[in-house]
C-alpha positions in Angstrom: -47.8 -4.9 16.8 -44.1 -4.8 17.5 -43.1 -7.1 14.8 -45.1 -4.8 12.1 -43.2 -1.8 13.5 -39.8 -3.6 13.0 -41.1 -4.4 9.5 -41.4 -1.1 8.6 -38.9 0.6 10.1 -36.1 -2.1 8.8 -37.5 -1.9 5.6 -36.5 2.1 5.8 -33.0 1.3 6.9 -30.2 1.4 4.3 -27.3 1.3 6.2 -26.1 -2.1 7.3 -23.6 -3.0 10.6 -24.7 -0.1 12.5 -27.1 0.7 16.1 -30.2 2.5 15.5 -32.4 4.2 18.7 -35.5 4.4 18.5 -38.3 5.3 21.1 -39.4 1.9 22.2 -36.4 -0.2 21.1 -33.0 0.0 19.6 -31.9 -1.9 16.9 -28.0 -3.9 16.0 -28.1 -4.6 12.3 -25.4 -6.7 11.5 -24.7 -7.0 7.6 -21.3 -8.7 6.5 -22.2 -11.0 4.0 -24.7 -10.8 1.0 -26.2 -14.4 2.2 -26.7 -13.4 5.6 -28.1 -10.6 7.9 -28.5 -10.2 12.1 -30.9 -8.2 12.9 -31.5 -7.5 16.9 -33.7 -6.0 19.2 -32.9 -4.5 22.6 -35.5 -4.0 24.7 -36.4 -4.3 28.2 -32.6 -5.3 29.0 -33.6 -7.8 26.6 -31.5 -9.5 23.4 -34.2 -10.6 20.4 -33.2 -11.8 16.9 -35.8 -10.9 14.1 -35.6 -13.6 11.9 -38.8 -14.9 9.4 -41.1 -11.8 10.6 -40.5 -12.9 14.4 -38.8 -12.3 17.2 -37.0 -14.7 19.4 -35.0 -13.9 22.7 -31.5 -14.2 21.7 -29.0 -14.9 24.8 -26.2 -12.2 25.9 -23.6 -15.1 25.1 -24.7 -15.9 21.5 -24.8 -11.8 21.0 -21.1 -11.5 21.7 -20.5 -14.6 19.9 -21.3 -13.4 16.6 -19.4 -10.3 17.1 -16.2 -12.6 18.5 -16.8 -15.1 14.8 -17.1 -11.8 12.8 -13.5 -10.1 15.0 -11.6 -13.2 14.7 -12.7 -13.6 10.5 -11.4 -10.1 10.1 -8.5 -10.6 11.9 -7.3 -14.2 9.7 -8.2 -11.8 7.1 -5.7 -9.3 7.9 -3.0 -11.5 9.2 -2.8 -13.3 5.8 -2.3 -9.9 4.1 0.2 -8.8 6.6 2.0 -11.9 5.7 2.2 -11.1 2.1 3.0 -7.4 2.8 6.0 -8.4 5.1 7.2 -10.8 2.6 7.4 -8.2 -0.4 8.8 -5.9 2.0 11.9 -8.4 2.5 12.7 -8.7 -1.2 12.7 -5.0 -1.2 15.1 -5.1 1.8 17.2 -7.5 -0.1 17.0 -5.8 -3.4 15.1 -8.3 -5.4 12.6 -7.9 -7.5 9.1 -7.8 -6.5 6.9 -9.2 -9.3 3.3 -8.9 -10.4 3.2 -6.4 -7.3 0.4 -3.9 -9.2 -2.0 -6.7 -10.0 -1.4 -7.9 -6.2 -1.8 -4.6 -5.0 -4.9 -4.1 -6.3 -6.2 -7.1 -4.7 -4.6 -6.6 -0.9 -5.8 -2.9 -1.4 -9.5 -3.7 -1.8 -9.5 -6.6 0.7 -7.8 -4.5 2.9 -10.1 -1.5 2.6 -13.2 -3.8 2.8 -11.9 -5.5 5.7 -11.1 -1.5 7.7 -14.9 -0.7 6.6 -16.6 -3.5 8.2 -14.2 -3.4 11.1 -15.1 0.5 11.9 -18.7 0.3 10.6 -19.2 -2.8 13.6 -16.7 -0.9 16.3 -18.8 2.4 16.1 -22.1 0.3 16.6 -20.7 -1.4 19.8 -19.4 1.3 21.3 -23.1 3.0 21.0 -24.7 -0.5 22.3 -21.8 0.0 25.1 -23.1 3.0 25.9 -26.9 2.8 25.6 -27.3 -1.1 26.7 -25.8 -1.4 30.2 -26.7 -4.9 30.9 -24.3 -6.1 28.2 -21.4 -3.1 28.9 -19.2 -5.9 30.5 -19.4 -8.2 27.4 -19.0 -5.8 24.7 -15.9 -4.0 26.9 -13.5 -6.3 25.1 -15.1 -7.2 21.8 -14.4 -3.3 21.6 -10.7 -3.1 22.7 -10.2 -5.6 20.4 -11.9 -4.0 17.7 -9.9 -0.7 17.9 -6.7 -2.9 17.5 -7.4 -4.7 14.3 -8.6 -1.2 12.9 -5.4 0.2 13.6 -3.9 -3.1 12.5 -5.7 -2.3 9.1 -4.6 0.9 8.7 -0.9 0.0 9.2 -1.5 -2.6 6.8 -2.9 -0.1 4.3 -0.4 2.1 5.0 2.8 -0.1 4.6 1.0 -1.3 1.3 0.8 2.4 0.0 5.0 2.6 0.6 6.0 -0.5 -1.2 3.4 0.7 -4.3 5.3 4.5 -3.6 8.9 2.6 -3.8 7.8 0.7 -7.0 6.6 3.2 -8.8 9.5 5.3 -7.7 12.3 2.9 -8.7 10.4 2.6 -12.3 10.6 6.0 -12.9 13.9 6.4 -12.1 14.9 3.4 -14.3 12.9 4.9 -17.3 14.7 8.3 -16.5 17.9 6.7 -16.6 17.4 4.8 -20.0 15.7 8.2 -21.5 19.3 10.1 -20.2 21.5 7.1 -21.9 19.6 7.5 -25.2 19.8 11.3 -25.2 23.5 11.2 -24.4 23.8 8.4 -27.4 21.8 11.0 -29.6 24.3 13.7 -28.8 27.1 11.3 -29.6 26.0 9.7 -32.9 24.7 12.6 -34.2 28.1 14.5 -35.1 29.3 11.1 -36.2 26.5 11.1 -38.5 28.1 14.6 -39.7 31.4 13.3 -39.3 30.9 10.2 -41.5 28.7 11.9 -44.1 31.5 14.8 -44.2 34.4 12.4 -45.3 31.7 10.3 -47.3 31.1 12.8 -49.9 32.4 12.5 -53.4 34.4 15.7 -53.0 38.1 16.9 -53.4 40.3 18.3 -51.1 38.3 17.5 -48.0 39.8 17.9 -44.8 42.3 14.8 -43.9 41.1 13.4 -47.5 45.1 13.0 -48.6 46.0 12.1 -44.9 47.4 8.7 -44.8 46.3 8.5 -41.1 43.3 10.5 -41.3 40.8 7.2 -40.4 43.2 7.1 -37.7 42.7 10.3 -36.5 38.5 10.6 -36.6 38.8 7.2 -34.3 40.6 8.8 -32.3 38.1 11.8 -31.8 35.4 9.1 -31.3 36.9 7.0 -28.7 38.3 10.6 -27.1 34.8 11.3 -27.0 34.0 8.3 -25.3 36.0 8.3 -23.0 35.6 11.9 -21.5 32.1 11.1 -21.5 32.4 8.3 -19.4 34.7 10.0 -17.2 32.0 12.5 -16.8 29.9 9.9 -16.0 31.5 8.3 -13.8 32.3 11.3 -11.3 28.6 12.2 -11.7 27.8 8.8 -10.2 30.6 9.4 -7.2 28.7 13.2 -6.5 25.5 11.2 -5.7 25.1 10.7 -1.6 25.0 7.3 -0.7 22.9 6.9 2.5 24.2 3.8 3.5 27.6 5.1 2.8 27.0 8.4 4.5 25.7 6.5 7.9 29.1 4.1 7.9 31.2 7.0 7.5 29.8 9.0 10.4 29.7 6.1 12.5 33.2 5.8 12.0 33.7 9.0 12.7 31.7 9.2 16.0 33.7 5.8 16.9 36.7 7.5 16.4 36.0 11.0 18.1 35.1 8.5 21.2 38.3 6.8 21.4 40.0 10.0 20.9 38.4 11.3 24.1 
């Protein structure tokens, strides 16, 4: 009669790694992989595993095994991707380029977000077995602490992967915006030379410096005038910029000094 209960009441269930109550038994459904699926009874103090249309008594031992395999797969998981986070973030730190970073991205973001739904999904359903199932409380007591740390774990991992993507992006736009401000400043300089060429290219008489010996002389010299004010200009623009690295030497210094002073 039990087992045709179960039926049913699985077959209503749609959401998978979570702890359901019910008024003769609770149920544990553990779902992490398409090919497999735990399904467990408590009752009567009592582990059971429905598996085939039966149920078997499972032991207290095997229970917390499965959630110790599915912990410790979820944490290789996320130390692999904290490896290849940290590593991008140390060609950043050393100003290097960071390549294929979007496609990569994409990949540790999904893992990652997988990996922090599973992890959450599982920790809420121990802490409710914790709570309603006290004949267990002492086994599941660290299977949750640990739990709560590879969430957080995740979530810094998520987080740190959401800066380097910020950074990138960042840098890329500021690189376009660069090249965009050199071309427009190259506009506004060969443009009047465009004028100036096409001026003193006309077949006219009596253009200005036209019967000036030096007069090529002199329109290169307006160009490379231009030139150079502009780099000038340039130049101290660059110098107006705060330097944060720059800034923090200088008032170390500064505090160093004021020290010895006193």
């Amino acid at each position: 009669m039990l087992s045709d209960i179960l039926k049913q009441t699985i077959s209503n269930i749609n959401i998978s790694n979570a702890y359901y109550e019910f008024e003769d038994f609770d149920i544990f459904m553990l779902d992490i992989t398409k090919s497999s699926k735990n399904i467990f009874v408590f009752k009567n103090n009592q582990i059971f595993e429905y598996k085939d249309d039966e149920l078997k008594v499972f032991s207290n031992t095997e229970f917390v095994k499965i959630l110790k395999d599915i912990l410790q797969e979820e944490k290789d998981k996320n130390n692999t991707i904290n490896l290849s986070i940290e590593k991008r973030e140390e060609l950043i730190l050393e100003n290097k380029k960071v390549k294929n970073f979007l496609t990569k991205y994409f990949i540790l973001k999904v893992k990652l977000v997988k990996s922090y739904k599973i992890i959450s999904s599982v920790l809420e359903a121990c802490k409710i077995c914790h709570s309603k199932q006290h004949f267990i409380k002492k086994n599941l007591k660290t299977i949750i602490l640990n739990l709560g740390i590879l969430e957080r774990n995740i979530k810094d991992n998520i987080s740190r992967l959401e800066g380097i993507y910020t950074y990138i992006n960042t840098a890329r736009s500021e690189k376009i915006n660069k090249n965009i401000y050199f071309l427009s400043i190259m506009s506004a300089i060969f443009l009047p030379l465009n004028l100036i060429v096409g001026f003193f290219g006309m077949n006219t008489k009596n253009l200005f410096l036209s019967e000036n010996e030096y007069g090529t002389y002199y329109v290169l010299g307006i160009i490379i005038s231009i030139f150079f004010v502009l780099f000038l200009w340039y130049q101290f623009k660059d110098k107006k910029e705060l330097d944060l690295d720059e800034f923090s030497t200088k008032k170390k210094k500064w505090y160093a000094q004021e020290d010895s002073n006193l």
